[in-house]
C-alpha positions, 0 to 999 in steps of 0.5 A, spaced: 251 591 063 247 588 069 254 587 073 256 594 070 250 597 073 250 594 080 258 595 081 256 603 080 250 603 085 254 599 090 260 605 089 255 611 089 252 607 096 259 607 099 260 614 098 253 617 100 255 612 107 261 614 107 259 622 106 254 620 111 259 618 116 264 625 115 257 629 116 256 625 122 263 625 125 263 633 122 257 635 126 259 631 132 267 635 133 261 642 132 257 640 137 263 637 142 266 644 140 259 649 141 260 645 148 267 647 150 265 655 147 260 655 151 262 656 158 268 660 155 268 667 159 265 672 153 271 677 152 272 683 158 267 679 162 269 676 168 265 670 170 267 665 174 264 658 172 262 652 176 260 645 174 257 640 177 256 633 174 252 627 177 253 620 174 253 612 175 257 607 173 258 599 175 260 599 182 267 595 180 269 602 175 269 607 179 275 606 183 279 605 177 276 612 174 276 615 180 284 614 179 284 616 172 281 622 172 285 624 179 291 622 174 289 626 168 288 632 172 295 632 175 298 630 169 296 636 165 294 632 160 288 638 159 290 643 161 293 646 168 289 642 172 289 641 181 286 637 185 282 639 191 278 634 193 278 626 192 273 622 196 272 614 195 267 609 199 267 602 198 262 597 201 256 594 196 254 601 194 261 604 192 261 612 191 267 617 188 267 624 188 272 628 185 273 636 185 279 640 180 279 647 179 281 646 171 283 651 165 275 652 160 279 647 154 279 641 160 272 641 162 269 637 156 274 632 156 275 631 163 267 630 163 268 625 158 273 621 161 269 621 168 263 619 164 265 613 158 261 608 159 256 611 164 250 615 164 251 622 166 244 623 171 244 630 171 249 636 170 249 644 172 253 650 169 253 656 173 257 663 173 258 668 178 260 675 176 266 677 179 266 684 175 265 688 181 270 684 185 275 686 181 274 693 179 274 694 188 280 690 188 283 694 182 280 701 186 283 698 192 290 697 189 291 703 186 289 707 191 294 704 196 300 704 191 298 712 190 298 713 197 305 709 198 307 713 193 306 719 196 308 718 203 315 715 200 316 722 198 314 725 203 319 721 206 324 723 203 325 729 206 330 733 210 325 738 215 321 732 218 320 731 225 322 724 229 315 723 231 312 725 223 316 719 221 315 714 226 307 716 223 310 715 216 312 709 217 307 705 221 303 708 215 307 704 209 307 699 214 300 698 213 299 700 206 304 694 205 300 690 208 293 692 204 297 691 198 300 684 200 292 682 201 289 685 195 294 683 190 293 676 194 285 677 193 286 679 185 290 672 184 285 669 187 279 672 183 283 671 177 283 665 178 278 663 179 276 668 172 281 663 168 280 656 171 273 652 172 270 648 178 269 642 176 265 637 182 263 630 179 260 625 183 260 617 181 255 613 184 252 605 183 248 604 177 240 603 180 240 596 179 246 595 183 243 599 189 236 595 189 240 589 190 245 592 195 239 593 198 235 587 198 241 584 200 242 588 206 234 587 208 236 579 208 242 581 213 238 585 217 232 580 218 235 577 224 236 584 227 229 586 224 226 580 227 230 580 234 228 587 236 220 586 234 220 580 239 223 583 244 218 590 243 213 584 244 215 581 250 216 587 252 209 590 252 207 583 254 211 584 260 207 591 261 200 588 260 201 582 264 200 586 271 194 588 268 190 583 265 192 579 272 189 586 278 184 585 272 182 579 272 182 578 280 178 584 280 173 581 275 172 574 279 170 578 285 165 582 283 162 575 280 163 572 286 159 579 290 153 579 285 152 571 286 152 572 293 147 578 292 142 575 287 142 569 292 139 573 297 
């Protein structure tokens, strides 16, 4: 009845730890998921988001997650991603940063995969409204188009001078032309509106940079050394004129008071 008893305390503990572990992992997929929805753009408006991610990893990883967020970003393995700016420094100190224009869905996982193992240091969201550059670009759009539209018409008839349709034109040229630019404006506020920036910058962990440290002020000692010696030798060299003009100067005027007290 004993072993009965303890078999059925052992069952109810594993399904309380195992429940446990689903509310953890359920609450964990909740708040990875109210992460990605809140940078999401609300519906009708037009933000354009930036983050910026500071993070630190052992110096000997961060070239190869420099490569394999680069990789993940151009495979799409997120979402459409580009590549705009990847840099690298090496030395004792190694450094990474890495920029990318990525759909809202990548932004998460992208941070993720930059920041495994590391420790995210500090990391800023922020949104520009590009509503009212829309709506402009739109009015501009519309405005030429109608006008085009006009000036076609207009065209298209049998009574018009040579001169007037020289003038007609030169002025569908220029529309064509406004209409050329801002259709390249709408795209890009568009995109910037359906994708984000994301910028990361991976440095060395803190311990590693106090050692690189100490280590480069021992490399330094000579020089260190070498250079306060010289300033010395240097202030000695312009001192020695005057401690010997002073010198004389003073036996002198010993020499002249001994005389005078004699007298």
């Amino acid at each position: 009845m004993k072993q009965l008893h303890g078999s059925t305390l052992a069952l109810a503990l594993g399904a309380l730890l195992a429940l446990t572990g689903c509310a953890k992992h359920e609450m964990s997929a909740e708040s990875a998921a109210v992460a990605a929805d809140a940078v999401q753009s609300p519906e009708g408006a037009f933000l354009a988001y930036e983050h910026t991610v500071q993070l630190q990893l052992p110096g000997k990883d961060i070239a190869p997650r420099v490569k394999a967020v680069t990789d993940a970003c151009q495979s799409a393995k997120y979402g459409d991603c580009a590549v705009l700016n990847v840099s690298q420094q090496g030395g004792d100190t190694p450094s990474g940063l890495i920029k990318v224009r990525v759909a809202p869905k990548g932004v998460e996982p992208l941070i993720a995969l930059a920041s495994d193992k590391g420790e995210v240091t500090t990391r800023n969201t922020e949104a520009e409204d590009l509503a009212q550059q829309v709506a402009d670009t739109q009015l501009m759009q519309d405005r030429l188009k109608a006008e085009h539209a006009r000036l076609i018409e207009y065209q298209q008839r049998r009574d018009l001078a040579v001169a007037d349709l020289l003038t007609i034109s030169q002025r569908l040229s220029e529309i064509e032309a406004g209409l050329q630019q801002a259709n390249r404006d709408a795209a890009q506020q568009h995109r910037r509106i359906d994708t984000q920036l994301v910028t990361i910058n991976i440095e060395s962990t803190n311990s590693q940079r106090n050692r690189s440290e100490i280590g480069q002020a021992f490399g330094d000692f000579g020089e260190i050394f070498s250079t306060s010696l010289a300033y010395v030798i240097r202030i000695a060299a312009g001192l020695l004129p005057v401690l010997l003009v002073g010198g004389v100067l003073a036996w002198l005027l010993r020499l002249w008071w001994r005389r005078r007290k004699k007298k």
